[in-house]
PyMOL CGO cylinders between C-alpha atoms (Angstrom):
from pymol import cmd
from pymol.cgo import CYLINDER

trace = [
    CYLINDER, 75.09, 200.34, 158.42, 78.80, 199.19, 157.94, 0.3, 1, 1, 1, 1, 1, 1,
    CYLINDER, 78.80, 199.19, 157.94, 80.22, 199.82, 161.32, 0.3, 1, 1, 1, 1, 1, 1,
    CYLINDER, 80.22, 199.82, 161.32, 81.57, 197.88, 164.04, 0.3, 1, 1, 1, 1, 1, 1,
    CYLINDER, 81.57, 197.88, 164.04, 79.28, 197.09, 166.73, 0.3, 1, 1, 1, 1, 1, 1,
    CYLINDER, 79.28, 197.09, 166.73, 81.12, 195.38, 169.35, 0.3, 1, 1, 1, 1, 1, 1,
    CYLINDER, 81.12, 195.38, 169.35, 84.48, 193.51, 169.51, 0.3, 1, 1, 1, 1, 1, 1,
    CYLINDER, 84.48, 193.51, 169.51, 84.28, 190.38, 171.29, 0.3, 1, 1, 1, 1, 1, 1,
    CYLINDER, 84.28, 190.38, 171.29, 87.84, 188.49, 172.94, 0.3, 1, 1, 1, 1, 1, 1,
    CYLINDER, 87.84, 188.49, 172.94, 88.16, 184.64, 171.60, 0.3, 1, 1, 1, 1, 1, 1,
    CYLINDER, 88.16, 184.64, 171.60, 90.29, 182.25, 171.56, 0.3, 1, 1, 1, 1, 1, 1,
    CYLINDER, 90.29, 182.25, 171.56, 93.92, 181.84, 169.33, 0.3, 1, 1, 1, 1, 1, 1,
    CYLINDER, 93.92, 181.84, 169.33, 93.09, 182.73, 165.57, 0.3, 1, 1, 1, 1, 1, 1,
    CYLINDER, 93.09, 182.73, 165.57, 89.71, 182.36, 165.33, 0.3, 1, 1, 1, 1, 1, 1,
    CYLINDER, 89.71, 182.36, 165.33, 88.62, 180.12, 162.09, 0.3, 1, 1, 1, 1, 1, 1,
    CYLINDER, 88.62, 180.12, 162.09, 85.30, 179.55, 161.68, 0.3, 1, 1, 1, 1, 1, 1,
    CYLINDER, 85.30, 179.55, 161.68, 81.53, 181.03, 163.07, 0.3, 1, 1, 1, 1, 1, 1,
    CYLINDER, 81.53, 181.03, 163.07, 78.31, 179.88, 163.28, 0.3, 1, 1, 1, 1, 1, 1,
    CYLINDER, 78.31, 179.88, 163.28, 74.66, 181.30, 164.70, 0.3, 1, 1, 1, 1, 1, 1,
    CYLINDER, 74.66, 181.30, 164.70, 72.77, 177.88, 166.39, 0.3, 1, 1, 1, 1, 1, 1,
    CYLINDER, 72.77, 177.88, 166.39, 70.54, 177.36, 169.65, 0.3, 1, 1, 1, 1, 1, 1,
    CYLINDER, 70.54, 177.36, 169.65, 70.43, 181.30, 170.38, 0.3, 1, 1, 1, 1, 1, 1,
    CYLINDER, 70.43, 181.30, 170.38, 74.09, 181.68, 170.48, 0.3, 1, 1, 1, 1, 1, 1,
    CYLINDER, 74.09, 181.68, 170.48, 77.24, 182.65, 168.25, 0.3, 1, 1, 1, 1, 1, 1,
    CYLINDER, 77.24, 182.65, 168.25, 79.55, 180.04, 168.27, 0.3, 1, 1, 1, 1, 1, 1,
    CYLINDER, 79.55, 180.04, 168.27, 83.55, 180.69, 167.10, 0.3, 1, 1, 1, 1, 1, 1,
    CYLINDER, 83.55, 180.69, 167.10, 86.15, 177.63, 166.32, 0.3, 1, 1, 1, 1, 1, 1,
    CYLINDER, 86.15, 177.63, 166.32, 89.70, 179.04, 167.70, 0.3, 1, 1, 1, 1, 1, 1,
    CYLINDER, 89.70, 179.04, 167.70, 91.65, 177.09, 165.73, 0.3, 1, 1, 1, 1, 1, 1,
    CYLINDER, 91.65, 177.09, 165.73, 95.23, 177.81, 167.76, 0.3, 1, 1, 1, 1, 1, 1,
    CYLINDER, 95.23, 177.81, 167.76, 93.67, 177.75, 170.89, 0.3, 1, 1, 1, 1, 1, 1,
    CYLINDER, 93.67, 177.75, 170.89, 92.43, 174.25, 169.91, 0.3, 1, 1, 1, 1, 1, 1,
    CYLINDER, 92.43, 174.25, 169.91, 88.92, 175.22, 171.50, 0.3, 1, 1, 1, 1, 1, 1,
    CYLINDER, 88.92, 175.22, 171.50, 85.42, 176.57, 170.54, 0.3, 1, 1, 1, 1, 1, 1,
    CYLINDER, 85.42, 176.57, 170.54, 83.74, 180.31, 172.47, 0.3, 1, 1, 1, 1, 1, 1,
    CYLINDER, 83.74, 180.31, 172.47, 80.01, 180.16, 172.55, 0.3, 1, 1, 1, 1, 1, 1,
    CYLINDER, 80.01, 180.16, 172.55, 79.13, 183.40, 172.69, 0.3, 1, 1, 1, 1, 1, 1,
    CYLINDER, 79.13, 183.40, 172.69, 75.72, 184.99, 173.93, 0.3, 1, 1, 1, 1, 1, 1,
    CYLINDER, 75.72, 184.99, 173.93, 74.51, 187.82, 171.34, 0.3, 1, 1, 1, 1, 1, 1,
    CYLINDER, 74.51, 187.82, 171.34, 72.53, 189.74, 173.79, 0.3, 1, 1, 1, 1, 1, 1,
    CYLINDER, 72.53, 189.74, 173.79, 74.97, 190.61, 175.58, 0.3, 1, 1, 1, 1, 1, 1,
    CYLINDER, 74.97, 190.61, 175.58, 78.59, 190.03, 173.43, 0.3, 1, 1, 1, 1, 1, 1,
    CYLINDER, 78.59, 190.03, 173.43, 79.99, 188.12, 176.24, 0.3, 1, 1, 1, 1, 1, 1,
    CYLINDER, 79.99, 188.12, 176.24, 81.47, 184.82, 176.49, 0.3, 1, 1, 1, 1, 1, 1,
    CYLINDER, 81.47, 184.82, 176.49, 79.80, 182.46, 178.04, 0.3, 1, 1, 1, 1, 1, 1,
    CYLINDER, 79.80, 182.46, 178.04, 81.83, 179.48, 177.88, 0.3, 1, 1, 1, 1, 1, 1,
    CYLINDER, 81.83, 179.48, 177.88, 84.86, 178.20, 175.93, 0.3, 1, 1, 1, 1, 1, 1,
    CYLINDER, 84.86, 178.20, 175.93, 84.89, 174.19, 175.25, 0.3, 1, 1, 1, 1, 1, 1,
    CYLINDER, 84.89, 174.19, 175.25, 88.36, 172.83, 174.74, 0.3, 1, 1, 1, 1, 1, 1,
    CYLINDER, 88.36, 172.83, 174.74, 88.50, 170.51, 171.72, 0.3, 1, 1, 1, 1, 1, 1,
    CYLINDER, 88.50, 170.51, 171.72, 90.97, 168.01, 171.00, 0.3, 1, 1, 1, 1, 1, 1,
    CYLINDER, 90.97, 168.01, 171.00, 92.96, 169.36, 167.59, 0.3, 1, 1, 1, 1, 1, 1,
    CYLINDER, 92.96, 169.36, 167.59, 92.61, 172.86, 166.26, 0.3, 1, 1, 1, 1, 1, 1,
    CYLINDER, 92.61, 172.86, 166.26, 89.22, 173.77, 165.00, 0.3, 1, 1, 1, 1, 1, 1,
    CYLINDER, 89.22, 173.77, 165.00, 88.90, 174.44, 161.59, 0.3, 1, 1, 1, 1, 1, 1,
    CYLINDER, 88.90, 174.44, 161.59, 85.57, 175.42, 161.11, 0.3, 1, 1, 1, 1, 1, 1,
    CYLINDER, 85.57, 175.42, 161.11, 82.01, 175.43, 162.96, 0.3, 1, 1, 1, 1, 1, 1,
    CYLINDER, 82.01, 175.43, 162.96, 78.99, 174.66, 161.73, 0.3, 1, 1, 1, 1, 1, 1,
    CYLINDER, 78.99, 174.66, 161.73, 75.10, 174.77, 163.40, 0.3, 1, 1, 1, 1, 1, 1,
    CYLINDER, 75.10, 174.77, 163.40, 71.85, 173.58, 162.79, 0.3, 1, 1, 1, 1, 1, 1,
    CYLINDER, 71.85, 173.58, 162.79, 69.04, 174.44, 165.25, 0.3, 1, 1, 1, 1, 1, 1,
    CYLINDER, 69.04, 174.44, 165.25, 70.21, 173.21, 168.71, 0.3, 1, 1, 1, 1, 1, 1,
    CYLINDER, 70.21, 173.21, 168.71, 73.51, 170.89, 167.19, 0.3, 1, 1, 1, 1, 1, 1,
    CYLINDER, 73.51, 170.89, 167.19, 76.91, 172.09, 166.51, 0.3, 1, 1, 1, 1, 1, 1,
    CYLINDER, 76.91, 172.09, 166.51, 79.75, 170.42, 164.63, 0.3, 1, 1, 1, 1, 1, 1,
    CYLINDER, 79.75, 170.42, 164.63, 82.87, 171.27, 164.87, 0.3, 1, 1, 1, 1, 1, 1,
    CYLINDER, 82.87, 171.27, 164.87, 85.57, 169.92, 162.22, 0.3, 1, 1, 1, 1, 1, 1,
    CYLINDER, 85.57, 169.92, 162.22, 89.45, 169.43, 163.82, 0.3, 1, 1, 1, 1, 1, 1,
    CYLINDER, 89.45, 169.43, 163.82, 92.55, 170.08, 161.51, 0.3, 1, 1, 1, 1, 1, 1,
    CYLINDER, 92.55, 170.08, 161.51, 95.30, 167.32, 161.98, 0.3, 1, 1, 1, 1, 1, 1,
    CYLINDER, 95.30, 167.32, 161.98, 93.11, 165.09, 163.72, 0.3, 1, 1, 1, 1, 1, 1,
    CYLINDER, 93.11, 165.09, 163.72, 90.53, 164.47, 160.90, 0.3, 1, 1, 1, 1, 1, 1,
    CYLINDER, 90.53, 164.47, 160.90, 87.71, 164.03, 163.14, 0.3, 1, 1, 1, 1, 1, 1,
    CYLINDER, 87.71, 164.03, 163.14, 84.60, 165.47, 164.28, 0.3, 1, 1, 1, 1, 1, 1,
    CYLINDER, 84.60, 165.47, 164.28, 82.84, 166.53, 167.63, 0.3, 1, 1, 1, 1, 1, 1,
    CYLINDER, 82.84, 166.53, 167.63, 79.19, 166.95, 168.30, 0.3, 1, 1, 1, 1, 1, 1,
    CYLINDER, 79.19, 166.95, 168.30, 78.70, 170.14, 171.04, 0.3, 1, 1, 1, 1, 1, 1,
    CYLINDER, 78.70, 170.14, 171.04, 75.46, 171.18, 172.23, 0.3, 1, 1, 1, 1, 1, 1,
]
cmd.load_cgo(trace, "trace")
């Protein structure tokens, strides 16, 4: 279809996004925290501060790693 279907509010400069555990997660890499979004209804349910900025998100099943610029280290959410 091509067309915008919602815009969702996140955090400073989103960076990365991932689909894991039912819900859309988004790395916000100057906000130095993650949004886990619920798809049924486009609305944030949470947002998980992170120590560093998020570079990217990833998810498998349930689990979902998020890699921190500047900090060179990882954090297991979910």
């Amino acid at each position: 279809v091509n067309a915008v279907i919602a815009t969702i509010p996140v955090g400073k400069r989103p960076s990365g996004i991932a689909v894991g555990g039912g819900f859309v997660w988004v790395a916000n890499g100057k906000g130095k925290s993650v949004s886990r979004i619920d798809p049924k209804t486009n609305a944030v349910m949470v947002t998980i501060e992170v120590d560093g900025e998020p570079a990217t998100v990833t998810a498998r099943g349930s689990d979902v790693w998020i890699s921190c610029q500047l900090r060179g280290k990882e954090e297991i959410l979910g």
